[in-house]
Structures are given as C-alpha cells and as structure tokens.
C-alpha positions as a Markdown table, in Angstrom:
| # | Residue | x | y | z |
|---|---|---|---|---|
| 1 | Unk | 117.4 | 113.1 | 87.1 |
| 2 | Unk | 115.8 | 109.6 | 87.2 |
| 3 | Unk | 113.5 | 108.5 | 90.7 |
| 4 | Unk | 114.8 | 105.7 | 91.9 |
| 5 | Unk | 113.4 | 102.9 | 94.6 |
| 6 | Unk | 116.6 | 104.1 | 96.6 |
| 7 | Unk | 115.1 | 108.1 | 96.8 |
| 8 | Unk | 111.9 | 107.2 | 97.7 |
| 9 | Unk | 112.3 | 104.8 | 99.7 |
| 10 | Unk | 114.9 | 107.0 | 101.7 |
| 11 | Unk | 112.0 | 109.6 | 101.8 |
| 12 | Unk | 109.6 | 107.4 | 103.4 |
| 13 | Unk | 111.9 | 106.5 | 106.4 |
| 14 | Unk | 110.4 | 109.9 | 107.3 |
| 15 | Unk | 106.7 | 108.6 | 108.0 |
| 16 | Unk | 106.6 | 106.8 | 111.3 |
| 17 | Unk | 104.1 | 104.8 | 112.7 |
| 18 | Unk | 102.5 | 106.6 | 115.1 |
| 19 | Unk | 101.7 | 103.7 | 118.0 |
| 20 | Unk | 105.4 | 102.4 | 117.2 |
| 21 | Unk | 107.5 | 105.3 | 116.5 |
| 22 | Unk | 109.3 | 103.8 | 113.8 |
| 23 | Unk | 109.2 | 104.3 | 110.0 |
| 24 | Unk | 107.2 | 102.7 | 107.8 |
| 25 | Unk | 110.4 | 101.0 | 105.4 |
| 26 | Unk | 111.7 | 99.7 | 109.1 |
| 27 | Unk | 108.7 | 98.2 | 109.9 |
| 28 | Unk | 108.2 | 96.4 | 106.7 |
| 29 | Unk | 105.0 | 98.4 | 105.7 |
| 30 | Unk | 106.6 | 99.1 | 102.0 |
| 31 | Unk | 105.5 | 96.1 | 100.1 |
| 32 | Unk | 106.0 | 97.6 | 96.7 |
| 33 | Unk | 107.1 | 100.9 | 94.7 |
| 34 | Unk | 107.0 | 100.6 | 91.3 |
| 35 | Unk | 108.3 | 103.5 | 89.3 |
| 36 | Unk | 107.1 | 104.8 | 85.6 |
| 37 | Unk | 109.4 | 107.7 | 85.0 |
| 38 | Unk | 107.9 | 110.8 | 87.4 |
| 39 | Unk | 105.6 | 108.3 | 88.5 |
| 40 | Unk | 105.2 | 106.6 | 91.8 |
| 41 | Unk | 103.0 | 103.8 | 92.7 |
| 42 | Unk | 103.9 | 102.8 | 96.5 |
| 43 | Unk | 102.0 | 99.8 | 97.4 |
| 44 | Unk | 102.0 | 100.2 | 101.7 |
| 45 | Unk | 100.2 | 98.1 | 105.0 |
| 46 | Unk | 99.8 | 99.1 | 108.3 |
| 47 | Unk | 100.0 | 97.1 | 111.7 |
| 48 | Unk | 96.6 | 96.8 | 111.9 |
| 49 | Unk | 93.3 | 96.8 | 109.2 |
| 50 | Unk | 91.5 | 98.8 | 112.3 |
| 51 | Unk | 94.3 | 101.6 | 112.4 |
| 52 | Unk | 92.8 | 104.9 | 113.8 |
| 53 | Unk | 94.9 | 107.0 | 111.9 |
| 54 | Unk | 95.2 | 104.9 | 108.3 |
| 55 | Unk | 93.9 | 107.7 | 105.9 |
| 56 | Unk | 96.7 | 109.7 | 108.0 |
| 57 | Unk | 99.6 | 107.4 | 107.3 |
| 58 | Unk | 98.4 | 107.0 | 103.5 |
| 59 | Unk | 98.5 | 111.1 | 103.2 |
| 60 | Unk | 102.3 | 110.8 | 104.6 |
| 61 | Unk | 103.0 | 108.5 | 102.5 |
| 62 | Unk | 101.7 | 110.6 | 99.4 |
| 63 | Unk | 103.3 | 113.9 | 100.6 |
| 64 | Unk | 106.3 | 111.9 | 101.3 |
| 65 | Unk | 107.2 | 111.0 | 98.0 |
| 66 | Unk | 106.0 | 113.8 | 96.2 |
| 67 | Unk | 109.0 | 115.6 | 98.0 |
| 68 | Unk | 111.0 | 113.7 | 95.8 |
| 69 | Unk | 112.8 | 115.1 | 92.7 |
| 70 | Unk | 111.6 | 114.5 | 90.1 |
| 71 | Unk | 108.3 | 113.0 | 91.2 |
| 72 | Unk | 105.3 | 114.0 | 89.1 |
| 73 | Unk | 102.3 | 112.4 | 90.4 |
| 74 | Unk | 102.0 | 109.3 | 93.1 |
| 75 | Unk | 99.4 | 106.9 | 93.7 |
| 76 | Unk | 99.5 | 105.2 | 97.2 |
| 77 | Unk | 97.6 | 101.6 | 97.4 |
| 78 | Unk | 96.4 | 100.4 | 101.2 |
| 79 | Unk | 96.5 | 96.5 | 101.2 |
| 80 | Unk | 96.4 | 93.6 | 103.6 |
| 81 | Unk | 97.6 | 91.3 | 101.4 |
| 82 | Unk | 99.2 | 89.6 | 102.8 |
| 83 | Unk | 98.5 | 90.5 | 106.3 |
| 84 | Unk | 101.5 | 93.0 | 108.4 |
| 85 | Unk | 103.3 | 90.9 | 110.8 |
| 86 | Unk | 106.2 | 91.8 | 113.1 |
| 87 | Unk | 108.2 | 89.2 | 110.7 |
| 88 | Unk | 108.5 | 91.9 | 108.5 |
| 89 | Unk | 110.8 | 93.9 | 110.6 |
| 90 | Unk | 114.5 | 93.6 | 109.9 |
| 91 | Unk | 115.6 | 90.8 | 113.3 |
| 92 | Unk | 118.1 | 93.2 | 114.5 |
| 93 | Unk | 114.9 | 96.1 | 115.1 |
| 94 | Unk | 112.8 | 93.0 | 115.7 |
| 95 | Unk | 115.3 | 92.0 | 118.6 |
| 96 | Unk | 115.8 | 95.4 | 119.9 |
| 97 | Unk | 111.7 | 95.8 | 119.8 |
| 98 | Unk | 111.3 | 92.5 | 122.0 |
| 99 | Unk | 109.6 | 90.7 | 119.2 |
C-alpha cells in the first residue's frame, strides 16, 4: 500500500508541542512532506529557533512517521524559513488559543 501525505500527516497529529500542547500539523509546523515511494522527507519548524527541546521534537517527528505503513526510511529537515508565526495556525485554533 502506497504512503500518502494524508497517513503521515495523520501520524504527526500525534507530536505535540510541548510549551503548547497541541500538535505539530495544528500549529502549522509541517511545511512540507514530500514522498518518494517508502520514503519520507518531512520538512518541519518550531515556535521558536531557541526551543529547549528541538532535537526532541525532530526525534518525534522521525519516530512518528516511521510508524507508518509502509515507510522505509525518513529524513526530517529543521528550518526557519520562513520564520513560525501564530498565522500559521488554522483561525478557528487561532481564536480559541487567544491569538
């Protein structure tokens, strides 16, 4: 069975940010996945460049989608490029969140 953006994406809603409590695809901190067969390139941001707990969150994200079917190898990519900001998060969250 093929990976799709749909599975791993679904799988990722399972790594919260730890200062937040919400997961990372709610927060807007997925910028990319590109898939190549069994493998995953997720291309991810946090809230912050000085986050505590980044190499954390990156490992996560890894073990994350290599719980996915059919998922062979993964490579997760940190950027800040552009920058996080709370426009990212879906308004309805955004509202919720006081943002």
């Amino acid at each position: 069975m093929a990976v799709t953006e749909k599975d791993v994406r679904k799988a990722l809603k399972e790594v919260k940010d730890p200062e937040l409590g919400l997961d990372l695809v709610v927060l807007g901190l997925i910028y990319d996945i590109e898939i190549d067969d069994a493998e995953v390139k997720a291309t991810i941001s946090l809230t912050s460049p000085f986050c505590p707990v980044a190499g954390q969150i990156v490992e996560d994200v890894r073990t994350a989608i290599e719980g996915v079917d059919g998922v062979d190898d993964v490579e997760v990519e940190l950027t800040f490029e552009p920058p996080w900001t709370p426009d990212r998060i879906a308004p309805l969250i955004r509202a919720s969140l006081g943002l």
